[in-house]
C-alpha positions as CSV (number, residue, x, y, z in Angstrom):
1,X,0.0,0.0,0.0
2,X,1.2,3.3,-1.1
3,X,2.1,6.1,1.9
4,X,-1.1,8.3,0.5
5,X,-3.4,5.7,0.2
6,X,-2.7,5.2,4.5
7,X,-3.5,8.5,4.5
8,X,-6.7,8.6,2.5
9,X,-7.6,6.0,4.2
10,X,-7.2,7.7,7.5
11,X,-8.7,11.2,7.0
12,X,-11.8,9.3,5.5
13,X,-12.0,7.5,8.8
14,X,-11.4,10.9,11.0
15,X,-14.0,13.0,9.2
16,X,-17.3,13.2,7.5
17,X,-17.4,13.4,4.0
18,X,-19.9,16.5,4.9
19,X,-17.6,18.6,6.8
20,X,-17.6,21.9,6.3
21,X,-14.6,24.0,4.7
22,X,-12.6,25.2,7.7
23,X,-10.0,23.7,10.7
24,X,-11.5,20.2,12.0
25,X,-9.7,18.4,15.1
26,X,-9.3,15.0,15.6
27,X,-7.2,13.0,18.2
28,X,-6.6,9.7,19.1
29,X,-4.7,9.2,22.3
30,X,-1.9,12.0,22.6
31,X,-2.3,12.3,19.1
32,X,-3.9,13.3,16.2
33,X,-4.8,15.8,13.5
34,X,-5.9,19.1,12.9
35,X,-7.6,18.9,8.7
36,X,-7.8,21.5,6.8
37,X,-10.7,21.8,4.4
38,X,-10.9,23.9,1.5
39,X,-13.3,22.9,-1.6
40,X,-12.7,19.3,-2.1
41,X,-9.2,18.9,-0.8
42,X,-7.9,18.0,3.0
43,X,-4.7,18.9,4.9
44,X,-3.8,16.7,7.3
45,X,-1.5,18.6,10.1
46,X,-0.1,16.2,12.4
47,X,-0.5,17.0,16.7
48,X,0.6,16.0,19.4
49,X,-0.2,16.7,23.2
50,X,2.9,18.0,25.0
51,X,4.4,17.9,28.6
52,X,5.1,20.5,28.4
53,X,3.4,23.9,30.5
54,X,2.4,26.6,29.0
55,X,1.1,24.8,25.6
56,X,-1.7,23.0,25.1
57,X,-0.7,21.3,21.7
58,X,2.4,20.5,19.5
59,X,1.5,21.5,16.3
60,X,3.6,20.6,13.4
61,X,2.3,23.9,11.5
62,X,6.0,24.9,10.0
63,X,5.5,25.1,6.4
64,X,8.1,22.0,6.2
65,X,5.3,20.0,7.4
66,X,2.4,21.4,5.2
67,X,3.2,19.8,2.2
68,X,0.7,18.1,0.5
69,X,-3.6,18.1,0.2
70,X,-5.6,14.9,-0.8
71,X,-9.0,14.9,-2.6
72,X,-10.6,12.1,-0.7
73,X,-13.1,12.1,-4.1
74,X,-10.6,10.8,-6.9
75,X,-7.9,9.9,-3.9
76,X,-5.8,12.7,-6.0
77,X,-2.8,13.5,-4.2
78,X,-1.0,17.1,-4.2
79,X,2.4,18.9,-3.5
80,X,1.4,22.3,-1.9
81,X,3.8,25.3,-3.2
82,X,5.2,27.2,-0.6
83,X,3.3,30.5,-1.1
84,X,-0.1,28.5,-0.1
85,X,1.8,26.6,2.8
86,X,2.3,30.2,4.2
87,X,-1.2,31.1,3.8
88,X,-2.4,27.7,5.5
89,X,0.0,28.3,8.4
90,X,-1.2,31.8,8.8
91,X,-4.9,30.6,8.9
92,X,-4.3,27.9,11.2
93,X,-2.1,30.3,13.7
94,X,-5.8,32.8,13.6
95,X,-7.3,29.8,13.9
96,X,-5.7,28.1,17.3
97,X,-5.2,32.1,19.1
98,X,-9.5,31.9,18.2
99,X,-9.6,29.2,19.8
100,X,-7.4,29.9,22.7
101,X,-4.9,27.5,22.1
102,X,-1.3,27.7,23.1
103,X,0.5,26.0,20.6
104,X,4.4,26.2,19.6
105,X,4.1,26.8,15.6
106,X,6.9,29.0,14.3
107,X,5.1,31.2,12.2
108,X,7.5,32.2,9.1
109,X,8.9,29.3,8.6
């Protein structure tokens, strides 16, 4: 089984196929996912809960990690230029301080 395919496979089991366009959570244990929906296309962004005080998730938001979107539809797969993982990271960041969430994304990079 191809990487993607696991991942397909994974947000279809995390979320509804009639979720809104917007930020969706999901954890399992100490981990999970926040998704990002936008038209037909996901972006999984991995999370963890720290031990750390003073946050209240890891979130693996740097635009290294932001790389590719999936449309759970035709199971199409693709690579996200950089310009859009900026604007992603700069929603998500609006996002998690609207949601009161202390989280340790380095925004810029």
């Amino acid at each position: 089984m191809k990487e993607y395919e696991y991942i397909i496979r994974s947000i279809m089991t995390d979320i509804p196929e009639d979720t809104a366009d917007g930020f969706l959570i999901k954890t399992h244990e100490r981990g999970g996912y926040i998704y990002f929906k936008e038209d037909s296309f996901i972006v999984p962004i991995a999370i963890e809960m720290p031990g750390v005080r003073g946050l209240d998730m890891l979130v693996f938001g740097e635009t290294e990690h932001i790389t590719h979107k999936y449309n759970l539809k035709n199971k199409e797969i693709k690579k996200i230029e950089i310009e859009e993982r900026f604007r992603i990271q700069n929603l998500l960041a609006k996002w998690l301080e609207q949601k009161n969430i202390k989280h340790d994304i380095q925004i810029g990079k």
